[in-house]
C-alpha positions as CSV (number, residue, x, y, z in Angstrom):
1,X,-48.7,-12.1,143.1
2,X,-46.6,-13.4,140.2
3,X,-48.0,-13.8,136.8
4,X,-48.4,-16.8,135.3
5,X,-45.2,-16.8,132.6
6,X,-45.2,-20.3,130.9
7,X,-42.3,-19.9,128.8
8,X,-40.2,-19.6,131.6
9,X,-37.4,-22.1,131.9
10,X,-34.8,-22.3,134.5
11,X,-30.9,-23.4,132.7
12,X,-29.6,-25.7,134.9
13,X,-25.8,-26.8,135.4
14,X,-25.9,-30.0,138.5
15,X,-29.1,-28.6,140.0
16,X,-28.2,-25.1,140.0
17,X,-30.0,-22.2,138.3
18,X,-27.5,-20.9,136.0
19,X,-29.8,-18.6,133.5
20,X,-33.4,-17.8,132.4
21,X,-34.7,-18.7,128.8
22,X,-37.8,-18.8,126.9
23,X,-39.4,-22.1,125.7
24,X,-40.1,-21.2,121.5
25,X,-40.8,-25.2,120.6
26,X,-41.9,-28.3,122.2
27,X,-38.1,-29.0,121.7
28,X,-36.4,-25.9,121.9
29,X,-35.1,-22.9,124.0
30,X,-33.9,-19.3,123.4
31,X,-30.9,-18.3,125.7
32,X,-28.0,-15.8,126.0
33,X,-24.6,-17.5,124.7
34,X,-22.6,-16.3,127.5
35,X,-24.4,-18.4,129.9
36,X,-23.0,-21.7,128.4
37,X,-19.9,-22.9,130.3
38,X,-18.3,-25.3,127.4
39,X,-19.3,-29.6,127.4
40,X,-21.1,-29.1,130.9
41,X,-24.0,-31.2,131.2
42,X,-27.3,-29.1,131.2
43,X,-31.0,-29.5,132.1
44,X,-34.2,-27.4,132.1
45,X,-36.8,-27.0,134.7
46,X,-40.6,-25.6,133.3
47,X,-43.8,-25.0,134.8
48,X,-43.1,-24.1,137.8
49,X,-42.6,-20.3,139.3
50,X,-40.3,-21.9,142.5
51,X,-37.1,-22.0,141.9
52,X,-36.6,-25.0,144.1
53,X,-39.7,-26.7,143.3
54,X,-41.5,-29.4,145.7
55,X,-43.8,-30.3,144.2
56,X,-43.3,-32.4,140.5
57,X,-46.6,-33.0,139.4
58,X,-46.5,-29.5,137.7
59,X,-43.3,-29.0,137.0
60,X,-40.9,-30.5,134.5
61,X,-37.5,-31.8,134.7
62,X,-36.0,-31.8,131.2
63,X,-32.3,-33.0,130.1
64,X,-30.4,-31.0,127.3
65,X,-29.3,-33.1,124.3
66,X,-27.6,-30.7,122.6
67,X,-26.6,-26.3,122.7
68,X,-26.3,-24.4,119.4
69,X,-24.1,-20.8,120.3
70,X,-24.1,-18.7,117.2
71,X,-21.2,-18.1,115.3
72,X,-20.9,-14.4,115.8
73,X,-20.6,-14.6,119.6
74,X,-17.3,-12.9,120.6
75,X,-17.6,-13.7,123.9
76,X,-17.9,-11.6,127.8
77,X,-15.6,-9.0,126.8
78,X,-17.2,-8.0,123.4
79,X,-21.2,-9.3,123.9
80,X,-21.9,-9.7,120.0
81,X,-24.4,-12.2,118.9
82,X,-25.4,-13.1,122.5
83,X,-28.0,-15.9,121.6
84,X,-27.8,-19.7,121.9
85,X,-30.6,-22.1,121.3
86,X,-30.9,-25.2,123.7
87,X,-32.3,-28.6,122.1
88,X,-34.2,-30.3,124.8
89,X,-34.3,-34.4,125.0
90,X,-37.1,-35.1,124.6
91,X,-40.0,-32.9,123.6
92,X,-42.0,-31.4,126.5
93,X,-45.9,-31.9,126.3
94,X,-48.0,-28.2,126.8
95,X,-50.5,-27.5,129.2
96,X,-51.6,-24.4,131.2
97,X,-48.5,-24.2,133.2
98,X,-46.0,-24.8,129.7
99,X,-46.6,-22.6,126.6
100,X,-44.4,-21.2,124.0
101,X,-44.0,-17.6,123.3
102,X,-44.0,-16.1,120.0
103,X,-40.8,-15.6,117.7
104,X,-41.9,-12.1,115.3
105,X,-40.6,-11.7,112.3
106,X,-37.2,-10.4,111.4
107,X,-38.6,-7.0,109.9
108,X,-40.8,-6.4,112.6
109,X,-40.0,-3.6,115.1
110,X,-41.3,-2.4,118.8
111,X,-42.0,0.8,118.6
112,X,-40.3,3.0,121.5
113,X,-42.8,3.1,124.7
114,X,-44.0,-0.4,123.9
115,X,-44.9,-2.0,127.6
116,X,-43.5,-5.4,128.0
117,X,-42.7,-7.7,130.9
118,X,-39.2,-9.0,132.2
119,X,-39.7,-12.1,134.4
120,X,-36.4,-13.8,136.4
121,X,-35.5,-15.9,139.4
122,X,-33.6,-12.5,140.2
123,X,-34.0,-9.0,142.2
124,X,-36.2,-6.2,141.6
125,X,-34.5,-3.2,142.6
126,X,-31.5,-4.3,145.0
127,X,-33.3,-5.3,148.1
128,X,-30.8,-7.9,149.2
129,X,-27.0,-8.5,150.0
130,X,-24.9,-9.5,147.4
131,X,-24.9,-12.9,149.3
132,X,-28.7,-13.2,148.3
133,X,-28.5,-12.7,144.3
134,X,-31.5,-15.1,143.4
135,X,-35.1,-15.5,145.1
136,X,-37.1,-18.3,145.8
137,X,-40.3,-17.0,143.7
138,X,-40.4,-15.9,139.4
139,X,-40.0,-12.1,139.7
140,X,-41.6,-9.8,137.2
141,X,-40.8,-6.2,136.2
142,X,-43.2,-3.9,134.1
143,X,-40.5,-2.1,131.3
144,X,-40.8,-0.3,128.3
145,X,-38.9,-0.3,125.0
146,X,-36.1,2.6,124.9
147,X,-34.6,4.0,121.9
148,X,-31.7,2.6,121.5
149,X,-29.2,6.0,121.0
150,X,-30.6,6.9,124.3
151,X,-29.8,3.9,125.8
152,X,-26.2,3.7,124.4
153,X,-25.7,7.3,125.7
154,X,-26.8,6.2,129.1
155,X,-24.2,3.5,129.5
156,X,-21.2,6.2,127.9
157,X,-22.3,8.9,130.8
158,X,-22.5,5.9,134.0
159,X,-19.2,3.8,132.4
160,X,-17.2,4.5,129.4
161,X,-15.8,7.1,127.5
162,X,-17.9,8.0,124.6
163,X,-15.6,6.7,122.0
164,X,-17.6,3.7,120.3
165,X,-21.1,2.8,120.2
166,X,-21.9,0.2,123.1
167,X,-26.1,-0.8,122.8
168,X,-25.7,-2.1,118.8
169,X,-28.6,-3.0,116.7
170,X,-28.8,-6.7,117.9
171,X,-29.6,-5.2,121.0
172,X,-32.5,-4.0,122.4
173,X,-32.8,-1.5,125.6
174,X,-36.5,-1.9,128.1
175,X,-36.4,0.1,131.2
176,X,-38.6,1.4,134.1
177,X,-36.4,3.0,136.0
178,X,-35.6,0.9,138.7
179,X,-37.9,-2.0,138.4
180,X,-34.9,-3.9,136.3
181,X,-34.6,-7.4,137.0
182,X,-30.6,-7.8,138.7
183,X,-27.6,-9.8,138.8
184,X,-27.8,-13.6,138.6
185,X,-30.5,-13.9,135.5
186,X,-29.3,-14.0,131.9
187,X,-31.4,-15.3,129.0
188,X,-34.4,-13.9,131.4
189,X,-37.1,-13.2,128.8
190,X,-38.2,-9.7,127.6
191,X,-42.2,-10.7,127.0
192,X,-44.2,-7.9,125.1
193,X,-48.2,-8.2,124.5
194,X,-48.2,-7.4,120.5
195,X,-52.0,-8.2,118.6
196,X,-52.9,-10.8,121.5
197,X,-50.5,-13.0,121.3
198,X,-47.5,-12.8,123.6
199,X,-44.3,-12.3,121.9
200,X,-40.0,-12.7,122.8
201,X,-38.4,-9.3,122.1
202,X,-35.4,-10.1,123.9
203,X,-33.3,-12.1,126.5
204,X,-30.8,-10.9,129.3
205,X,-27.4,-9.8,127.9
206,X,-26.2,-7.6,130.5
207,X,-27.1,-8.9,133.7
208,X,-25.5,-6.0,135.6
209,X,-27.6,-3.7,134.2
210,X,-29.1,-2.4,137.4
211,X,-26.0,-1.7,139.2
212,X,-27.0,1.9,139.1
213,X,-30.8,2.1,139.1
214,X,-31.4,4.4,136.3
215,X,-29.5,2.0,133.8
216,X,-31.7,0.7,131.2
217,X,-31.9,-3.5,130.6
218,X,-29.8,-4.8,127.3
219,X,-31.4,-7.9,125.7
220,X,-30.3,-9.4,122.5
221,X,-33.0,-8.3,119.9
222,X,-34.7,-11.9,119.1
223,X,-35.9,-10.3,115.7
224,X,-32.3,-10.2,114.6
225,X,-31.6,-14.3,115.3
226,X,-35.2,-15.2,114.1
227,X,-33.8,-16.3,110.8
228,X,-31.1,-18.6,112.1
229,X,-33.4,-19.9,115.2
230,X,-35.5,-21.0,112.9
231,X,-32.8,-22.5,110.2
232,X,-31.3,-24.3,113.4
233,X,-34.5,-26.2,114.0
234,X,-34.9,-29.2,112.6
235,X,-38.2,-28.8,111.2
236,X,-38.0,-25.0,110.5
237,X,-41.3,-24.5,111.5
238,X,-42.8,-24.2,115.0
239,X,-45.0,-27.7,116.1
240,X,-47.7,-26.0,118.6
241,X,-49.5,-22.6,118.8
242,X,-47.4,-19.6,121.0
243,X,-49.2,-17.7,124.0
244,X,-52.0,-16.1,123.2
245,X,-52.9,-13.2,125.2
246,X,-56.4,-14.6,126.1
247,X,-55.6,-17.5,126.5
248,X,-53.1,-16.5,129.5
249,X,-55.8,-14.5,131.3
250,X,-58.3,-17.7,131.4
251,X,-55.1,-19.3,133.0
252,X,-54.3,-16.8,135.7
253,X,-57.7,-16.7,136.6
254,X,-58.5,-20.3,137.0
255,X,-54.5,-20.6,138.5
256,X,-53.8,-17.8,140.7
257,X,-50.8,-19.1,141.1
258,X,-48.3,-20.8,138.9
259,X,-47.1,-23.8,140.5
260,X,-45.5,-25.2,143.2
């Protein structure tokens, strides 16, 4: 059974799941900049773990008014600042089934071997065609900070010569070995359990990570970006509490499941 993850928030382009992201704000979402296909009209679905949801007295249906990329973002070939910050419409009311997550601060750091949850509408391992990329229920993987030198030699030994460095310090490496989340969801948060509250280490850069099973997961390092997240946002301060940790487990055990 899925956990309950209420910062999730399904990217949407015409009705269709394009990326993950993390609600930070009543207002605002963390996402990967390579997701965002130039002028196209966006919305956001929350509170809901379906990807197709049913049933809309849970979950929430919001429009986009506006998508800040950051300036350092080079773009698919070169994945440098991959972050982008999505400015909802109107601002989106919490309850059990929509909570913020946690932004640390910039000088904080995970230690190696730190356990922390990937959630995503895509595979677990590679148990489908290539015809059958997303499901229809949140997926979660359990995954565990990795240094990042190791990570960077991993990629050099499955892809590339070892010329350059490839995982770079705005990057941030989790893996189990196998239990990666797969193609079809960027900006799918990296949610680590730091002091009780719940906290955003990363979001989805490389989305073909688990093309080859032992390959680690690369997420932009949201410590890096806190600065300018929070510079971008109009009030430069956050208006509601983040996820606590306790709170959560009162939730999943009076809502065994998330919604419909």
């Amino acid at each position: 059974m899925t956990r309950h993850w209420p910062w999730e928030v399904s990217l949407r382009m015409e009705n269709e799941h394009v990326c993950g992201g993390a609600l930070i704000d009543p207002s605002w979402v963390v996402t990967v900049a390579h997701c965002i296909q130039g002028t196209k009209e966006y919305s956001v679905v929350l509170g809901t773990s379906k990807l197709q949801p049913m049933n809309f007295s849970r979950a929430l249906w919001v429009p986009v008014r506006d998508i800040i990329m950051h300036p350092k973002y080079w773009g698919r070939t070169f994945i440098m600042g991959d972050v982008a910050l999505v400015h909802l419409q109107t601002s989106v009311t919490f309850s059990e089934y929509v909570q913020p997550i946690c932004l640390l601060e910039p000088n904080f750091n995970l230690k190696v071997g730190t356990q922390c949850w990937v959630t995503g509408w895509s595979q677990v391992k590679q148990r489908f065609s290539a015809n059958s990329m997303l499901t229809p229920e949140l997926q979660e993987a359990e995954v565990f900070i990795m240094d990042n030198k190791r990570c960077d030699q991993q990629y050099k030994k499955s892809f590339f010569p070892p010329v350059v460095p490839l995982v770079l310090g705005d990057m941030i490496c989790a893996t189990n070995y196998g239990e990666n989340l797969c193609y079809g969801d960027s900006g799918g948060p990296l949610a680590c359990e730091v002091e009780g509250r719940w906290i955003l280490a990363g979001v989805l850069s490389w989305e073909k990570a688990c093309v080859k099973a032992q390959n680690p997961g690369v997420y932009t390092r949201v410590t890096k970006y806190t600065k300018w997240i929070k510079k971008q946002m109009s009030n430069g301060a956050f208006s509601g509490p983040c996820a606590s940790a306790c709170l959560l487990f009162l939730c999943w055990l009076l809502q065994p499941q998330m919604g419909s």
